[in-house]
PAGU-496172 format. One record per residue: residue number from 0; y negated, x, z negated of N, C-alpha, C in turn. Coordinates in steps of 0.1 Angstrom, whole numbers. Layout:
<nodes>
NODE, resi, n_v, n_u, n_w, ca_v, ca_u, ca_w, c_v, c_u, c_w
NODE, NUM, Y, X, Z, Y, X, Z, Y, X, Z
...
</nodes>
This chain:
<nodes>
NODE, resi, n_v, n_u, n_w, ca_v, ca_u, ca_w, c_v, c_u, c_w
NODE, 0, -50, -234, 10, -59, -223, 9, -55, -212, 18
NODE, 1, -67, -211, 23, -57, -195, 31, -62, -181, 25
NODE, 2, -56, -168, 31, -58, -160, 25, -72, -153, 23
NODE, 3, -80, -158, 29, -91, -151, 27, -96, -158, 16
NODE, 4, -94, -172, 15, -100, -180, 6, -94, -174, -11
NODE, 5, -82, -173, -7, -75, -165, -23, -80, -151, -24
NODE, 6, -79, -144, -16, -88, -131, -18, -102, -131, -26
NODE, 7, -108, -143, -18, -125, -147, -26, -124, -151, -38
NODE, 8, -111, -161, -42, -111, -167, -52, -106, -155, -69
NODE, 9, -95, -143, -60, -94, -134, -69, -102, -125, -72
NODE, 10, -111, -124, -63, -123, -111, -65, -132, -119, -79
NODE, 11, -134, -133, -73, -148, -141, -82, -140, -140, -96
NODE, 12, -128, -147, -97, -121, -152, -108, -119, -139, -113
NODE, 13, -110, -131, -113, -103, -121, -121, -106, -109, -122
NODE, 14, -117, -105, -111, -124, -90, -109, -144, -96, -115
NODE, 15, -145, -110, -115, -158, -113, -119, -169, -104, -111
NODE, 16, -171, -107, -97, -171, -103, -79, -180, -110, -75
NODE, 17, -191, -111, -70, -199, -120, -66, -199, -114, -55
NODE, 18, -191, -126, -43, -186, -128, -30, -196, -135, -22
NODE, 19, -199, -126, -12, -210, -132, 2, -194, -130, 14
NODE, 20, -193, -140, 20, -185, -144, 34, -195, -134, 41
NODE, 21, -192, -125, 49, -199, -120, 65, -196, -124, 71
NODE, 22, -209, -134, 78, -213, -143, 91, -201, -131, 106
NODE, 23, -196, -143, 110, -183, -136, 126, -195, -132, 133
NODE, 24, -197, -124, 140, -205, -124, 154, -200, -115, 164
NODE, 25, -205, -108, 173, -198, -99, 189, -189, -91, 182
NODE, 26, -197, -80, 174, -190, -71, 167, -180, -72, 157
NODE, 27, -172, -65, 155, -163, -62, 145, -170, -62, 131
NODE, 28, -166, -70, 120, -171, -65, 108, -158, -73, 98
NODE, 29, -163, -67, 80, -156, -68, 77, -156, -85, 70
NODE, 30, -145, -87, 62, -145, -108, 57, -153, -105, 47
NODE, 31, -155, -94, 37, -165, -98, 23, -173, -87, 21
NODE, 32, -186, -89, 15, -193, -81, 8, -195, -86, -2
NODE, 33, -192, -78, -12, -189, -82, -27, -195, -69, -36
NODE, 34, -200, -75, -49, -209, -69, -58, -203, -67, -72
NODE, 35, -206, -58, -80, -202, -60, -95, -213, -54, -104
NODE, 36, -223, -57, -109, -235, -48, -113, -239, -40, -101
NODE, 37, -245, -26, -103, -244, -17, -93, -236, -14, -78
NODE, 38, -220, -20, -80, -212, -15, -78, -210, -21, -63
NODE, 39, -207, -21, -48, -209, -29, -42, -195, -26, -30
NODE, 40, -189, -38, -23, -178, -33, -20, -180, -40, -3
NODE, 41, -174, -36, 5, -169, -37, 18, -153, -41, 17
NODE, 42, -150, -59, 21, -139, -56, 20, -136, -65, 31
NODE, 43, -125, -58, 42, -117, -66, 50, -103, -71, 48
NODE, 44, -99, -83, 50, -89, -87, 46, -73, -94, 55
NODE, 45, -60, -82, 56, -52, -87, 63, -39, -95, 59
NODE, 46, -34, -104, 68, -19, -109, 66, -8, -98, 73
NODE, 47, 3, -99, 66, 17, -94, 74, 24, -107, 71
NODE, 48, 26, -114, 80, 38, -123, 79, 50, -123, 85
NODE, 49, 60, -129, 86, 73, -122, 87, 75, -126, 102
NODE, 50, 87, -115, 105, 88, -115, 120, 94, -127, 124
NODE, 51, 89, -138, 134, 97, -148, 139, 110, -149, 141
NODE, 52, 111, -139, 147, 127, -137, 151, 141, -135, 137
NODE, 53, 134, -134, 127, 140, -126, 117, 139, -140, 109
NODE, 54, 129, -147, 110, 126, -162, 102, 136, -172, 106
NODE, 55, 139, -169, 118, 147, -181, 130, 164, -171, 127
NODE, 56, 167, -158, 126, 177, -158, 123, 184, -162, 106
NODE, 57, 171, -161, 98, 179, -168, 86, 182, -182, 85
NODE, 58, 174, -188, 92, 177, -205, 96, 185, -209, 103
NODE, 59, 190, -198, 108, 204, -205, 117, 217, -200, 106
NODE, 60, 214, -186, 100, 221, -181, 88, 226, -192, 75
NODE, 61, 216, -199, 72, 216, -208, 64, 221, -222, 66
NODE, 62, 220, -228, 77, 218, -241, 81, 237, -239, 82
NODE, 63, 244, -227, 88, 256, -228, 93, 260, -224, 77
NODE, 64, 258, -221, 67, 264, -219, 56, 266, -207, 54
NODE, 65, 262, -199, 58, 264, -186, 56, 253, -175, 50
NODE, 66, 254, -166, 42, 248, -153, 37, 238, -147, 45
NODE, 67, 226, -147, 45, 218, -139, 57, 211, -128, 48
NODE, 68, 213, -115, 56, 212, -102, 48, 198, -96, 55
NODE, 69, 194, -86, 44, 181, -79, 53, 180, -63, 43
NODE, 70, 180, -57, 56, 181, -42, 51, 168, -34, 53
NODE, 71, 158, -28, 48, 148, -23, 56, 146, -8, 49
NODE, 72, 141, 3, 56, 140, 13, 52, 127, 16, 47
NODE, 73, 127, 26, 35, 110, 24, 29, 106, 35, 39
NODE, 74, 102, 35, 47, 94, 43, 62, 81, 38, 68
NODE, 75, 72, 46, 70, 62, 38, 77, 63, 30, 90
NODE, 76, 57, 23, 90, 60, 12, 104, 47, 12, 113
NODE, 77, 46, 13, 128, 41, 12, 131, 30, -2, 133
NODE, 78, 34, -9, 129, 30, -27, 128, 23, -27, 117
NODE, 79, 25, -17, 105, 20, -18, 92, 4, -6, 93
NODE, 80, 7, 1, 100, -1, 12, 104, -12, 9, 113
NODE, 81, -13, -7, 124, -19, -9, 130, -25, -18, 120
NODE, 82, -22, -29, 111, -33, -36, 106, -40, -26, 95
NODE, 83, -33, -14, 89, -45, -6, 81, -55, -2, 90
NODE, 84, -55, 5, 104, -62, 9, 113, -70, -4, 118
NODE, 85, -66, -17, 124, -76, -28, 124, -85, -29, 113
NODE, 86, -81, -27, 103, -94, -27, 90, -101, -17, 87
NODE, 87, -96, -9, 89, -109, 6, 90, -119, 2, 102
NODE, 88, -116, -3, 111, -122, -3, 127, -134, -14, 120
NODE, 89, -131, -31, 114, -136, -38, 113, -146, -27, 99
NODE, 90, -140, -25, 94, -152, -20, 83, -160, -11, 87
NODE, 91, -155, 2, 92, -162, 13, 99, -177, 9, 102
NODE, 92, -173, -1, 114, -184, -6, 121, -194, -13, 119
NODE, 93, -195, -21, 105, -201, -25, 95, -206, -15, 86
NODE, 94, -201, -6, 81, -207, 1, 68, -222, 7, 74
NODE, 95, -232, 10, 70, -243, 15, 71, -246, 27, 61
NODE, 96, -240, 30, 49, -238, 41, 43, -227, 43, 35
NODE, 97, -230, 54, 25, -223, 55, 15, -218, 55, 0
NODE, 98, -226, 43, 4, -226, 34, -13, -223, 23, -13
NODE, 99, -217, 23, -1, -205, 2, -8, -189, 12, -3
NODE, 100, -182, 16, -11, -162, 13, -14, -163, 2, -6
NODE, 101, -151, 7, 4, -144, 5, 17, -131, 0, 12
NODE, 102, -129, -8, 16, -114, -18, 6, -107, -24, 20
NODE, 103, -93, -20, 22, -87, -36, 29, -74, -40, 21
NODE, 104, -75, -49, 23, -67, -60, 17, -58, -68, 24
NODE, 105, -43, -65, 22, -29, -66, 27, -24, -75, 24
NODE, 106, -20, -90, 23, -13, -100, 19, 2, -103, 24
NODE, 107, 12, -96, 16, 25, -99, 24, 29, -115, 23
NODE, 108, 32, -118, 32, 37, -131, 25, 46, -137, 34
NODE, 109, 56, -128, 43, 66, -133, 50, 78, -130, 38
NODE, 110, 90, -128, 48, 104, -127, 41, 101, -104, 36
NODE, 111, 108, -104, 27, 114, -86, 21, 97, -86, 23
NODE, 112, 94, -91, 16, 76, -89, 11, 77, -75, 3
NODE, 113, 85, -73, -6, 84, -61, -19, 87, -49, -5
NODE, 114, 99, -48, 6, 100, -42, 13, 83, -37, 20
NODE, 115, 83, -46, 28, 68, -40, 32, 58, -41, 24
NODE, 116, 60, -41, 11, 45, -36, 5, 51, -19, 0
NODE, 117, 63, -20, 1, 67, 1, 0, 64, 7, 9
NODE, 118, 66, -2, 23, 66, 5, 35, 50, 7, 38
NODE, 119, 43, 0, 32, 28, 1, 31, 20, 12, 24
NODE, 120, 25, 10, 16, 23, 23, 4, 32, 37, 12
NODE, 121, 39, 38, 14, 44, 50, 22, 39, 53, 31
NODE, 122, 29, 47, 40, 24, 51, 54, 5, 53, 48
NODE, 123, 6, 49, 37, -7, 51, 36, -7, 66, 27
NODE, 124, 4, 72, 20, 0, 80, 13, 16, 90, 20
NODE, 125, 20, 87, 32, 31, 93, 32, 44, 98, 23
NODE, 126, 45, 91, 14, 55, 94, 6, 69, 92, 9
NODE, 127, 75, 100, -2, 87, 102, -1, 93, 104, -13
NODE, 128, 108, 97, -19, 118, 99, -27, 118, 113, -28
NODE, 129, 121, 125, -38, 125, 134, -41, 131, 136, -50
NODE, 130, 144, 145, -54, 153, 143, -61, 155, 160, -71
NODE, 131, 156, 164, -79, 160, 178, -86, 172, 176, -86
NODE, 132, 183, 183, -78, 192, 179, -79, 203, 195, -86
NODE, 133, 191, 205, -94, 196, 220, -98, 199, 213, -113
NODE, 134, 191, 202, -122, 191, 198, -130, 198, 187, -137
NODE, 135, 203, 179, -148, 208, 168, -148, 193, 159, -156
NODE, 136, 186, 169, -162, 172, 158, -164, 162, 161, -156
NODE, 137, 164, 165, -143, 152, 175, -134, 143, 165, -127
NODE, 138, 131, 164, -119, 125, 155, -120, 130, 146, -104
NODE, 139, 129, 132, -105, 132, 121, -98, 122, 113, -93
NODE, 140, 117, 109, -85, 103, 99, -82, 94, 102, -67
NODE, 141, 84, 99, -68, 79, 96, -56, 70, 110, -54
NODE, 142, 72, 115, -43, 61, 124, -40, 52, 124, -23
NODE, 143, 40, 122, -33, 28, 118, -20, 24, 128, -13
NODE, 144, 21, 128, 0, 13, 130, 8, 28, 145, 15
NODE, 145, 40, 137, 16, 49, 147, 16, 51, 150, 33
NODE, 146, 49, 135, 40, 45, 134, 57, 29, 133, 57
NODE, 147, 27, 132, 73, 18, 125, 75, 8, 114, 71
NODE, 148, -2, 111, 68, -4, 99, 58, -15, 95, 63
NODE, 149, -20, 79, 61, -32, 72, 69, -41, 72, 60
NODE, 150, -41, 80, 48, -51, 79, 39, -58, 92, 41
NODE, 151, -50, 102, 44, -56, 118, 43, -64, 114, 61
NODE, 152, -57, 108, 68, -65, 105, 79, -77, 97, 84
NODE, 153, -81, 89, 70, -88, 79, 71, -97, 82, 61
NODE, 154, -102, 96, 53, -102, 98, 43, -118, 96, 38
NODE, 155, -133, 93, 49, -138, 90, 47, -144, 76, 53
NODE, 156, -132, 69, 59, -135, 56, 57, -127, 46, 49
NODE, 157, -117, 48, 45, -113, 40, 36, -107, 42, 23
NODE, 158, -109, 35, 12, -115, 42, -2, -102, 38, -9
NODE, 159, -98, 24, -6, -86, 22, -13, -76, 3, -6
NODE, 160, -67, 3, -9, -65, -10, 2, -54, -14, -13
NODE, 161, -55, -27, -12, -53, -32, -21, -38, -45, -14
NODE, 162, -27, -41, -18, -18, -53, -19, -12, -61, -22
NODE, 163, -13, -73, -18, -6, -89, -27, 6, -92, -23
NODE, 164, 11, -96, -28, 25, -105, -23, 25, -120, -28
NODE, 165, 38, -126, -22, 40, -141, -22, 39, -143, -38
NODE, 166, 46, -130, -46, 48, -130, -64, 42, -133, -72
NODE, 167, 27, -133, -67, 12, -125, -73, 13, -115, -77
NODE, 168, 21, -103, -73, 17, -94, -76, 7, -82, -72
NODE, 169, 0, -79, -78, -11, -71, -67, -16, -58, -74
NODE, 170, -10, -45, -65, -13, -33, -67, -28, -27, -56
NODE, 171, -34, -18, -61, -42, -13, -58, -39, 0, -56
NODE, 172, -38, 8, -45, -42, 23, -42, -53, 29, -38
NODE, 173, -52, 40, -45, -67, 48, -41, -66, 59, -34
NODE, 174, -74, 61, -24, -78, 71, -24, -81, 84, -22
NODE, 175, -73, 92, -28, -74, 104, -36, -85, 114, -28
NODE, 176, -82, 109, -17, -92, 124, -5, -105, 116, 0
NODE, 177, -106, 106, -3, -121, 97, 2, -137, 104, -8
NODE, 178, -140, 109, -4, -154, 111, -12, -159, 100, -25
NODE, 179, -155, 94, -20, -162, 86, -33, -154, 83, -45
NODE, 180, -143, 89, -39, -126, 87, -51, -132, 87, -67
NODE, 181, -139, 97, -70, -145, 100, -83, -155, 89, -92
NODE, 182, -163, 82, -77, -169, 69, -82, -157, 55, -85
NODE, 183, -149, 56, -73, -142, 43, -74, -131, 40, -84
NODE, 184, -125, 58, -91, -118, 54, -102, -123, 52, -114
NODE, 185, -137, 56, -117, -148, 48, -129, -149, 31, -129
NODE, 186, -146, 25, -114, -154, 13, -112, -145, 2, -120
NODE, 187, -156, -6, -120, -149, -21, -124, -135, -24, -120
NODE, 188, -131, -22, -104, -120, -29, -97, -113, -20, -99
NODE, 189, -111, -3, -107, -96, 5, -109, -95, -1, -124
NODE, 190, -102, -4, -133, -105, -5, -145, -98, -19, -149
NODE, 191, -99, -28, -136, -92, -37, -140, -77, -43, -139
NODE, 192, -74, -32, -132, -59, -28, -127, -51, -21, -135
NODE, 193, -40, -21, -143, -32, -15, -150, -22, -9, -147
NODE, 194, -11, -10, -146, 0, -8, -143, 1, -11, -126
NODE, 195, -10, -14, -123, -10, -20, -103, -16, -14, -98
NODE, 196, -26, 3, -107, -30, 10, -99, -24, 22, -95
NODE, 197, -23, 26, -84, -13, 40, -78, -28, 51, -75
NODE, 198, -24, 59, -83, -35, 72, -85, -24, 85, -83
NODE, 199, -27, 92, -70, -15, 102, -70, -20, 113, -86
NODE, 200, -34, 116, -81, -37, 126, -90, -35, 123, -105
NODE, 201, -38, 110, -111, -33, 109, -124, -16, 104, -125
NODE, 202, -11, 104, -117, 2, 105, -114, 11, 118, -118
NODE, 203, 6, 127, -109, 9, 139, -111, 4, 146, -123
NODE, 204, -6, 138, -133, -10, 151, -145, -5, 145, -154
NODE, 205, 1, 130, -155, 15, 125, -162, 31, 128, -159
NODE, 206, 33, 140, -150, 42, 142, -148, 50, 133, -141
NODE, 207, 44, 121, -138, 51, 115, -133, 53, 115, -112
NODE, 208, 49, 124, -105, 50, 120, -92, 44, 139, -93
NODE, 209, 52, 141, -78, 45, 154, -73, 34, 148, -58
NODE, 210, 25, 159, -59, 18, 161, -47, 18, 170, -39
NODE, 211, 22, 169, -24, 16, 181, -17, 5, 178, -8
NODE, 212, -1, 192, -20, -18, 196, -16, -22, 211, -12
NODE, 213, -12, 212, -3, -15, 229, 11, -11, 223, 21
NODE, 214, -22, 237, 26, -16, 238, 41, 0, 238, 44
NODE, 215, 5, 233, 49, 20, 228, 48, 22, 216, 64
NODE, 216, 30, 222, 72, 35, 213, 82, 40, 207, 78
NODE, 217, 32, 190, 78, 41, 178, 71, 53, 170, 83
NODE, 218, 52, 178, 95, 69, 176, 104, 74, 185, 102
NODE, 219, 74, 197, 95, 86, 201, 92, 90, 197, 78
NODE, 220, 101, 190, 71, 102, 188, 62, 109, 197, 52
NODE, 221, 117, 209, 57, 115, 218, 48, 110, 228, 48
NODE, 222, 96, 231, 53, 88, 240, 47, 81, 234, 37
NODE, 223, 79, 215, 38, 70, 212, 26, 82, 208, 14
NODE, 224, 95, 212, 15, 103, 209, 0, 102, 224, -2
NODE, 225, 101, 233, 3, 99, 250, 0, 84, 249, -7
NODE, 226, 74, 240, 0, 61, 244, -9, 62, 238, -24
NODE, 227, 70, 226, -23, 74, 215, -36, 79, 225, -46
NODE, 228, 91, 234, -41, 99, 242, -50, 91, 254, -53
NODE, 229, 79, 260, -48, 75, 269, -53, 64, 263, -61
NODE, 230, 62, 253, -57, 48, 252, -65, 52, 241, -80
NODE, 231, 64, 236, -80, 69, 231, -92, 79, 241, -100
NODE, 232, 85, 255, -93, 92, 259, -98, 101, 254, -99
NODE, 233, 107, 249, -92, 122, 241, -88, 136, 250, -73
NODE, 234, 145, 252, -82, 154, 259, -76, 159, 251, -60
NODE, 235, 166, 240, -65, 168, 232, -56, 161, 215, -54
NODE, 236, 159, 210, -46, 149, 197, -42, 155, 195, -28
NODE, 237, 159, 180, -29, 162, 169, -16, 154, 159, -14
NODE, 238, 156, 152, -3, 144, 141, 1, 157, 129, -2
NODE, 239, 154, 119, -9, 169, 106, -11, 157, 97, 0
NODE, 240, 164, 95, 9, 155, 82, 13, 165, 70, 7
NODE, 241, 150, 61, 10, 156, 48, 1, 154, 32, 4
NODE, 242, 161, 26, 6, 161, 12, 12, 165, 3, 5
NODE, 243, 158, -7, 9, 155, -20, 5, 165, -31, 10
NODE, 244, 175, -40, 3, 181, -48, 5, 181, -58, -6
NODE, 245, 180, -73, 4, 180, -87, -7, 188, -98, 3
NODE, 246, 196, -108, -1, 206, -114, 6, 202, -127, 1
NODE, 247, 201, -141, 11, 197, -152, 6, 206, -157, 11
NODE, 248, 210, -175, 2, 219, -182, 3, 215, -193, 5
NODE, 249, 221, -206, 9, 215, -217, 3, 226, -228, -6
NODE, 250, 218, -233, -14, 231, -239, -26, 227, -253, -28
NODE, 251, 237, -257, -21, 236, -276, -18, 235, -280, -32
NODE, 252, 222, -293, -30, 219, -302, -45, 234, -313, -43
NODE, 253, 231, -312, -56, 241, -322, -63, 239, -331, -70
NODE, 254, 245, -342, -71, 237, -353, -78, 236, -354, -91
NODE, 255, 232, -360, -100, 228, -356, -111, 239, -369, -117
</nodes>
């Protein structure tokens, strides 16, 4: 099955999606137009699979008996940044108004998959670790739109991008500056997401995540922890960046 075909299969099956394939032709457009009552969606659909080079050094890692390690920083990537921008381009050019939600859809499914689906999520909403470090219960977690971000830049063409991994796991982000944000978090497809949907703004009215929403040079990074700290009322605030590390082995069968 490939990925487009699982994508069809999860929209029909578990979002209950009635999926039309869009015919290939000269132009760019997107892999599905999909329906739910009223509700009607634009969705293009990409792979990240894992770097060759990185695949062929754990197989030589392995094969010689040894530990093969992988370190990756939650940062945006530019490789991650080009397939959200290939799917705006493919949708863009397709949409004809503003009543089908603009969706693309991310399937990690190389090696440090959990790695690049942070590193995905952080380029789309620019986020960053932040730390209270005046307090011993002070607040700890993610705060969006703290750099530059492909969502505040993409803000009325793409509504929300949705990503899978090898796990099944599948989170959905929205939005928050897209015009239609107010229709798409009513819709069927936020409604059917629980715990897999990342909403800055109901994030932040749970206390759980800050936003920066001013004018604020997001290259300079501390004028936007100065806006953090006045606008949370926090003395002191650091950025922890944070990385991702997982080590594979291989463990000879034995006979039974």
């Amino acid at each position: 099955m490939t990925v487009e075909e699982m994508v069809q299969k999860v929209l029909e099956e578990n979002f209950s999606m009635d999926v039309e394939k869009i015919p290939e032709c000269e132009t760019k457009t997107p892999d599905y137009y999909a329906r739910h009552g009223e509700e009607q969606y634009l969705i293009e659909v990409k792979e990240k699979q894992s770097n060759p080079e990185v695949v062929a050094g754990r197989e030589n890692a392995l094969s010689n008996g040894n530990i093969f390690q992988i370190a990756e920083s939650i940062q945006p990537k530019s490789v991650l940044e080009n397939i959200i921008r290939s799917g705006k381009r493919q949708i863009s050019s397709f949409a004809g108004d503003d009543e089908c939600f603009r969706v693309v859809w991310v399937h990690c499914s190389g090696l440090s998959y959990e790695a690049v689906r942070e590193q995905v999520v952080a380029g789309l909403y620019g986020s960053e670790t932040v730390v209270d470090w005046g307090k011993e219960d002070g607040f700890a977690g993610t705060c969006y739109y703290f750099n530059e971000s492909q969502f505040f830049k993409y803000r009325s063409e793409i509504d929300a991008v949705i990503i899978s991994c090898r796990n099944s796991e599948v989170q959905c982000c929205l939005n928050n500056h897209s015009p239609r944000y107010p229709r798409l978090k009513e819709s069927s497809l936020a409604k059917t997401f629980e715990d897999g949907l990342v909403d800055p703004v109901e994030s932040e009215k749970l206390g759980k995540a800050f936003v920066v929403d001013g004018a604020v040079d997001r290259k300079n990074p501390d004028e936007v922890l100065s806006f953090l700290q006045t606008k949370y009322e926090i003395d002191r605030l650091m950025v922890m960046p944070m990385e991702h590390f997982e080590a594979h082995t291989s463990v000879p069968d034995k006979p039974m």
